[in-house]
C-alpha angles and dihedrals in degrees: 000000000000088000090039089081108007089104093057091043085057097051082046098056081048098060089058112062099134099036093080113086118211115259118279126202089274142011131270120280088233085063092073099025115026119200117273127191137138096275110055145011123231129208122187107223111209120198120204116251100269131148111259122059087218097056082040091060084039085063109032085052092046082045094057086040101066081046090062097043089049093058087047101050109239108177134194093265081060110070104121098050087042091056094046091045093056090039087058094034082062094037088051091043091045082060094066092214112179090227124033122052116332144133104275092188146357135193135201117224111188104192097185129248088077087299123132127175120196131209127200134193104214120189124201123173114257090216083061094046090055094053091044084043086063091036087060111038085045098098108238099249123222091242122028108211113215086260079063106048084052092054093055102049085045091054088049089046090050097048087049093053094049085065095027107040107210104212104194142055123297137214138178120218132107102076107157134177106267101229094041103027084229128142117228133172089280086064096062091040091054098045090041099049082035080057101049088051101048085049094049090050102112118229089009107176082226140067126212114241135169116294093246097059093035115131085191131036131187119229152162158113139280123193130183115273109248087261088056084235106116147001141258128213132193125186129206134187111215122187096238085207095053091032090225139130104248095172137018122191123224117261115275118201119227120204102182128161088221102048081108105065090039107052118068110267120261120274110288123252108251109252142198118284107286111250111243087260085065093050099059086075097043082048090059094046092054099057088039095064075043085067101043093048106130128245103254123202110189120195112173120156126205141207134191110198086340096304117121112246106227096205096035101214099195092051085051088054094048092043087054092051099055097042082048093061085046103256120156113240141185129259106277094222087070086056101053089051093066091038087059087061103063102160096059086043097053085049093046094050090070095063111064081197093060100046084043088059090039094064087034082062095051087047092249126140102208126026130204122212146182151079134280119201133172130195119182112241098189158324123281106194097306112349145065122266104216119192119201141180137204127204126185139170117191105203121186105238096219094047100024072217107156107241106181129345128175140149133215143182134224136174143197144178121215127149095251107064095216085048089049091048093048092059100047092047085051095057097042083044094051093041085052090048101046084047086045090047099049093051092044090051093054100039084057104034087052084047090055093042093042104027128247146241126272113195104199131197117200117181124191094030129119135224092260090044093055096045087051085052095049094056086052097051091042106043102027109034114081131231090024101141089184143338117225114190105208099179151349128189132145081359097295107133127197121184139145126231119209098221127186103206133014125001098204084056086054087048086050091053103050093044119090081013103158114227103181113308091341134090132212115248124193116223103166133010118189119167107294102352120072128183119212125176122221105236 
């Protein structure tokens, strides 16, 4: 455990040269008596007398440590924990925050004959030693459950918040498979059990709010272990306003019986040609992802030097690409209105809700978004050399859930500049399209061959009500895979259904759905939510 994180105790004691004071005629008085008070607990660590400072604060650090996981109760079963608790605990102090765990003092002792011995005052919350109290003292099971899994990120997101308060709201969803960047079943069944935990810690420094508001949202991936025999899942907190990671939670490790049913099959084996009998059911596929193909607005202004260009030639490639693959789009005259007024745009584009009811108001289910500029950077003979680049978000308008982006340059070189720029914009515009259509084609095209989720609304019903209608979706309409109920309050019910085949069949099916004397009534359908009213 000692060599697990010698080397980082020994970058820490690095770090502080000039906070050692020489030694003075007698110790401080925090040696003998350390400081006590409600917040925090304090260890003195003691080095031997050896020959370098640095091996003395090595020391002196390791010596405060073995305080503190005594205190704990580590114990010999717990080696490992005990190891990744001491190599955070480094990397935390190596960070010099004024609140969390840190070295409050330290004191030089030079006891002649090239000795020196080093003293140091350590802090740790005393909120963050109960919860490691219960981590250590929880036996490390054979096999961790999902619910497991859950209680454990929540424990390391907790212990992240106490030293780094999250103001704001938080919310869990995004969880995608690692390789693919796909979501899967697992993916509502992970961010449903991480929410549970994070809403069963007791005293968190965060609350839990709707995806849209959050301040905060959880995140992450999961991806199949080597042996293909379990699964790995890693968390992340992003600051939804500065769009950045800001924590990432170590890896924890999932052995479930059912990881089978619930994680996409294995690549198939490539096969003879079908015969045409075969190729009656892939044509109907086919036509079927045709169908499901979303409703796209696209708003992208663009500038040339600064100056607004009034016919946007990278939003009309784009525009090209995606009618050319056979997508559905707004008018474009809606777009241009909102393109004329550049300075709402440019506020609207920081907040992935707002753009998301943007394209909900123009009846779209995915917007992109962006912005396309050009500068000249030269002349080549007798003409002008133009660089331009094109950036784009496509953001799914029920979820404002943020579906590609990406961003490319282009240049040319004609003998009028605003010619110049035009073409330039056009080739970054068409490179960013074909990328934006090929993404699109497959998300779609893996939601029509694996199902998708539906996230329902339901206003006037009661709980019993709404138990009575579970057992109906989930035992009588066909092609349901799971129900997750997400939240109820004022009846007013919100809950997502897992659905192989159409949405618009699963919509069918729910609406004019008796429960009890009652009918469902649709009052508002938007890509994949729809919102139905109990009458």
């Amino acid at each position: 455990m000692i060599r697990a994180f010698l080397s980082g105790a020994i970058a820490l004691a690095l770090l502080f040269p000039a906070a050692f004071p020489a030694s003075a005629a007698s110790l401080p008085s925090w040696v003998s008596e350390p400081p006590r008070n409600t917040t925090y607990l304090t260890m003195v660590g003691k080095s031997p007398a050896v020959e370098t400072e640095v091996s003395a604060r090595t020391e002196a650090i390791k010596d405060a440590m073995g305080q503190l996981n005594l205190m704990i109760g580590f114990g010999d079963h717990d080696a490992e924990a005990k190891k990744a608790f001491n190599r955070n605990l480094v990397q935390v102090l190596m960070e010099e925050k004024t609140s969390g765990p840190g070295i409050e003092e330290t004191h030089r002792e030079d006891l002649g004959g090239g000795k020196v011995r080093v003293y140091i005052l350590l802090r740790y919350p005393r909120a963050m030693l109960a919860a490691a109290k219960v981590k250590a003292a929880r036996p490390t099971p054979a096999k961790v459950t999902l619910k497991d899994a859950a209680e454990r990120l929540a424990e390391h997101l907790e212990h992240h918040a106490l030293t780094n308060p999250v103001v704001g709201g938080l919310a869990v969803q995004g969880f995608r498979e690692e390789v693919d960047g796909r979501r899967h079943k697992l993916a509502n069944l992970l961010e449903s059990e991480l929410t549970k935990a994070i809403g069963r810690l007791e005293g968190r420094p965060f609350r839990l709010d709707a995806p849209g508001k959050a301040a905060f949202w959880v995140t992450g991936t999961y991806r199949l272990s080597d042996d293909r025999k379990g699964l790995l899942v890693t968390a992340q907190l992003m600051d939804a306003r500065l769009r950045s990671v800001v924590w990432t939670s170590p890896e924890v490790s999932v052995t479930a019986a059912d990881l089978s049913e619930l994680l996409p099959p294995a690549p198939p084996v490539a096969k003879a040609t079908p015969t045409a009998a075969s190729k009656a059911p892939q044509r109907e596929r086919s036509s079927q992802q045709k169908v499901n193909r979303p409703r796209i607005m696209v708003v992208l202004p663009e500038t040339h030097i600064s100056r607004p260009a009034p016919d946007p030639a990278g939003e009309t490639e784009i525009v090209r690409q995606l009618l050319a693959a056979g997508f559905k789009l707004v008018d474009q005259t809606q777009s241009k209105k909102i393109r004329d007024n550049e300075r709402e745009f440019q506020r609207m584009q920081g907040d992935l809700s707002k753009m998301a009811a943007l394209g909900r108001e123009y009846g779209a289910e995915v917007i992109v978004f962006g912005e396309a500029f050009s500068e000249t950077v030269g002349r080549e003979g007798n003409g002008v050399r133009v660089m331009a680049r094109v950036e784009a978000r496509a953001v799914r308008c029920d979820t404002s859930e943020i579906l590609v982006a990406h961003g490319l340059e282009a240049e040319a070189s004609e003998g009028s500049e605003l010619v110049a720029a035009k073409k330039a914009l056009r080739l970054a515009g068409a490179q960013v399209g074909e990328y934006f259509v090929q993404q699109l084609n497959a998300r779609w095209s893996q939601e029509a061959a694996k199902g998708r989720t539906l996230e329902v609304l339901i206003s006037n019903i009661t709980y019993p009500q709404l138990s009575q209608l579970r057992g109906v979706v989930e035992n009588r309409i066909e092609g349901v895979q799971a129900f997750h109920q997400r939240h109820f309050e004022s009846n007013l019910a919100r809950f997502e259904v897992d659905y192989a085949g159409d949405v618009q069949d699963l919509v069918d099916a729910l609406v004019g759905q008796k429960v009890g004397e009652k009918r469902l009534e649709l009052t508002k359908l938007t890509g994949a939510k729809v919102e139905l009213k109990l009458r």
